[in-house]
N, C-alpha and C positions, 0 to 999 in steps of 0.2 A: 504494500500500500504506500502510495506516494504520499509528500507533505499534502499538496490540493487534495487529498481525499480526509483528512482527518481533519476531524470536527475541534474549532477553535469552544472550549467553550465561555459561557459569558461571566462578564466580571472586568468593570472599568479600572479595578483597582490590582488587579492578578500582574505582579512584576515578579518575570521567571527567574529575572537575577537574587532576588530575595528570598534566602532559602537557608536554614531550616526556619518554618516557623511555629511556632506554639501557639495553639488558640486557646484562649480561657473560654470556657464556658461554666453555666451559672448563673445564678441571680446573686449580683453586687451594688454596692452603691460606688465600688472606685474599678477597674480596670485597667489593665495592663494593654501598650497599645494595638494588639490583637486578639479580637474575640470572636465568642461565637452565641451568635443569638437565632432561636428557633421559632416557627413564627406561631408555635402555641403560646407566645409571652405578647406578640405584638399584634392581637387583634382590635383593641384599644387605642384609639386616636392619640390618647396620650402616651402610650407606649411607645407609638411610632415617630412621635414627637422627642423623648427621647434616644430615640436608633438616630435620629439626623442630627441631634444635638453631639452624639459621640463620632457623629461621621464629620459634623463640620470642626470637632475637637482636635480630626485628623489621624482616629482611629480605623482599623483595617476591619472590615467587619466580613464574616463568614455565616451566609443566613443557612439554617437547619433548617429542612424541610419540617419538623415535627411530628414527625410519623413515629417515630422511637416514645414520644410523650402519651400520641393517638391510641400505639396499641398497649400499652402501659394502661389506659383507662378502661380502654377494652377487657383485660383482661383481668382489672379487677371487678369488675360489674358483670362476667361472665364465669367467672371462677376457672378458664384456661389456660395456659401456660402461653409464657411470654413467646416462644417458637409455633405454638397453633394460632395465636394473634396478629403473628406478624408473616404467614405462610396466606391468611384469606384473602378471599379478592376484595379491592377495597368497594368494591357496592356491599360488601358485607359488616366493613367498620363503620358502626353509628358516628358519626363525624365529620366523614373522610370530606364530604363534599365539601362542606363550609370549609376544611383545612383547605386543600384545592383550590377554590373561589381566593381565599385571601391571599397561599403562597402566591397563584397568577398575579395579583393587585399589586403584593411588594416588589416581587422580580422585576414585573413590567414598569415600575415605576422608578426601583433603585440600583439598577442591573449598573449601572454605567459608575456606580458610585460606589457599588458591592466586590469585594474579594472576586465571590462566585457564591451561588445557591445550589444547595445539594437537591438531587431527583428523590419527590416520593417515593421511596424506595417500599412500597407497600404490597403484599402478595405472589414473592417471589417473582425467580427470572422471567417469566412470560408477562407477568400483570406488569412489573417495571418498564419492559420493553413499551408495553401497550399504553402506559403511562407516558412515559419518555416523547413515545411517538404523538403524543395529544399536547404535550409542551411544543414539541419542534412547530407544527403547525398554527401553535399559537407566536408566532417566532422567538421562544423564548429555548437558551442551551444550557438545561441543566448541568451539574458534575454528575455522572453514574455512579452507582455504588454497585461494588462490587461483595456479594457473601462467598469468601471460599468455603464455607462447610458445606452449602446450599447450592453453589451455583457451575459447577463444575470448571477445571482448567480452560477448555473452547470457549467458555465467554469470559474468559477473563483475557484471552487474547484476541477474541473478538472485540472488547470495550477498547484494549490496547492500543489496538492497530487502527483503531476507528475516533478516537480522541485525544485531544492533549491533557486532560486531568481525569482522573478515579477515584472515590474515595472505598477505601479497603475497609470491610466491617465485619461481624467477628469476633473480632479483638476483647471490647470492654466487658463481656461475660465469661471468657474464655481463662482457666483456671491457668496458672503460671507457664505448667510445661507445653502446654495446646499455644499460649501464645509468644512462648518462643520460636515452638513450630513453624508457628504463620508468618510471624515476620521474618523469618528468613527463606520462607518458599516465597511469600512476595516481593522481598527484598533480591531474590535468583532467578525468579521471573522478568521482575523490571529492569534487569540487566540486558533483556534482550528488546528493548525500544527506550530508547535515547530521548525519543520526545518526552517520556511519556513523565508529567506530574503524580504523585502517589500522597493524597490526603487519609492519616490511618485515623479512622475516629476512633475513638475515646480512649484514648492513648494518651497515657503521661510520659512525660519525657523522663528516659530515663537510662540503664548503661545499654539497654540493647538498640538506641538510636544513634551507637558509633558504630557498632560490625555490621549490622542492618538497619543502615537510616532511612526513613521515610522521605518525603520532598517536604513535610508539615504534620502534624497531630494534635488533637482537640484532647481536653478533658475539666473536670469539674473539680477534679482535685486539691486543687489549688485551697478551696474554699473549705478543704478538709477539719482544719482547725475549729471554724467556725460553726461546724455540724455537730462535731464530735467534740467539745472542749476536753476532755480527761487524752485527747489523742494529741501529740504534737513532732512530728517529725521533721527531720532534717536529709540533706546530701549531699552528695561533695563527688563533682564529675560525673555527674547526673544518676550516680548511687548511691540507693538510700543509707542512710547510716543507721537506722530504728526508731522509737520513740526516745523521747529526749525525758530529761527529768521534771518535776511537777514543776519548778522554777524557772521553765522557759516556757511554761503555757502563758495564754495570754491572759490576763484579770477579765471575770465576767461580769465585775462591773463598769469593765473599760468601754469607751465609746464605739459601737461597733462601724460607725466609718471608718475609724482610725484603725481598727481590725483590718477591715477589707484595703487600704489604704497598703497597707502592711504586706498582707496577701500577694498583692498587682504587683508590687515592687519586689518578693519573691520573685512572683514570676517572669518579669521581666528579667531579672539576674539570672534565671534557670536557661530562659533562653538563650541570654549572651553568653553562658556556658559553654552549652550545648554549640555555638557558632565558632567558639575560640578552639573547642576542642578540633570540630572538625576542620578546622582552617589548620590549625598543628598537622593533622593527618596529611594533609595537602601539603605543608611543608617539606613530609616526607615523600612527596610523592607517589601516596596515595588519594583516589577518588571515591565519590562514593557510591559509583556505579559502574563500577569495567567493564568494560563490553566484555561479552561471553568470547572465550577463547576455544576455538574446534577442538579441544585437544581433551574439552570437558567433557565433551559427549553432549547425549539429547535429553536436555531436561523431561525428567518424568515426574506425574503423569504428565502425558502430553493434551 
């Protein structure tokens, strides 16, 4: 497949030169200057009102489609597991439409000002397709999302060869050693297309984004402190060190802007980490995606 065959997708703000990047996601009152906001938060005029106030603030914003929140609701109002929720077609998720209706309204309105918007990724690889296909004709280009557990190797080098961004998912239920797995089949995958951008959702940055880096990863993490106050961990080269002791938790009678304030400036440190590290790697003259050498054989499965 030639470069004119693969689909640019949309996002006025998407600079290929800018790379690794961490997106916060979460409900904050401070943020780090890349986030991720799903548009189950922004149905409300005044929500959207702040989405423009953090874009004209010259934040990088990555809209979620909400479908991860959709079948979350579904499936507790249904009593089914989070994998048969998010396997049905979406004329069967009470909601789906209205989600639909508003991601179209944001896209089409803040496409040129957005990172990139991820594809309703709702009812598996056919319904996504079918999805997909009802965005394109609306002229709008989502990111695809890709499920390796679900979706087999041919589409994932079908979305490959057919776009310049995917985002890889997976990942954020997936128990330690399953997602070490993944990110190193995706990360010896995407060795074999150059173009290709690799967004892993819900993925904390962390040491397996130096031997298999991603191009970007979202998570909620960040805010962990905040959920959890008896929890407070730290890291050092993007590994964790453990929980820290009761004297570095933060006071819960402290102001919780100044909490989240706190948080953002984490994570912005984690990402300038995570950038110096791999720029060191570089120094040595390594990259973070070699092209595949014949000498490897044929990546399996194929």
């Amino acid at each position: 497949m030639t470069g004119a065959d693969i689909v640019a997708t949309a996002g006025g703000a998407f600079d290929r030169s800018d790379t690794p990047i961490y997106f916060a996601a979460g409900e904050s009152s401070a943020y780090p200057r890349h986030l991720l906001l799903a548009v189950n938060d922004l149905y409300h005029r005044s929500q959207e009102k702040r989405m423009v106030r953090l874009l004209d603030e010259g934040h990088v914003i990555l809209l979620d489609s909400g479908i991860f929140n959709l079948t979350n609701e579904h499936k507790r109002a249904t009593g089914c597991s989070m994998d048969e929720a998010l396997s049905l077609p979406p004329d069967e998720i009470q909601g789906f439409d209205r989600l639909f209706d508003r991601y179209v309204e944001l896209a089409t309105t803040y496409e040129d000002r957005l990172w990139g918007y991820i594809e309703l990724d709702q009812g598996g690889r056919e319904n996504k397709i079918r999805t997909r296909a009802r965005l394109h004709d609306l002229g709008l280009n989502p990111i695809p999302v890709y499920h390796p557990l679900n979706d087999g190797w041919d589409y994932f080098d079908q979305l490959a060869g057919g776009y310049d961004r995917l985002c890889f998912g997976n990942v954020v239920q997936a128990n330690h050693p399953t997602r070490v797995r993944l990110l190193h089949t995706m990360w010896e995958r995407r060795r074999q297309y150059p173009h290709l951008w690799i967004h892993v959702l819900g993925l904390s940055a962390c040491e397996w984004c130096l031997p298999c880096p991603p191009d970007s990863c979202d998570s909620s993490s960040w805010l962990n402190s905040l959920r959890y106050p008896a929890v407070r961990t730290e890291s050092a080269a993007l590994r964790r060190l453990g929980e820290l002791g009761h004297r570095f938790l933060y006071s819960e009678t402290a102001n919780r802007d100044v909490a989240c304030q706190m948080h953002a400036d984490a994570m912005t440190h984690t990402l300038a980490t995570w950038r110096a590290l791999q720029d060191r790697h570089a120094d040595f003259g390594e990259v973070p995606h070699p092209a595949r050498d014949e000498r490897e054989g044929e990546l399996m499965p194929s």
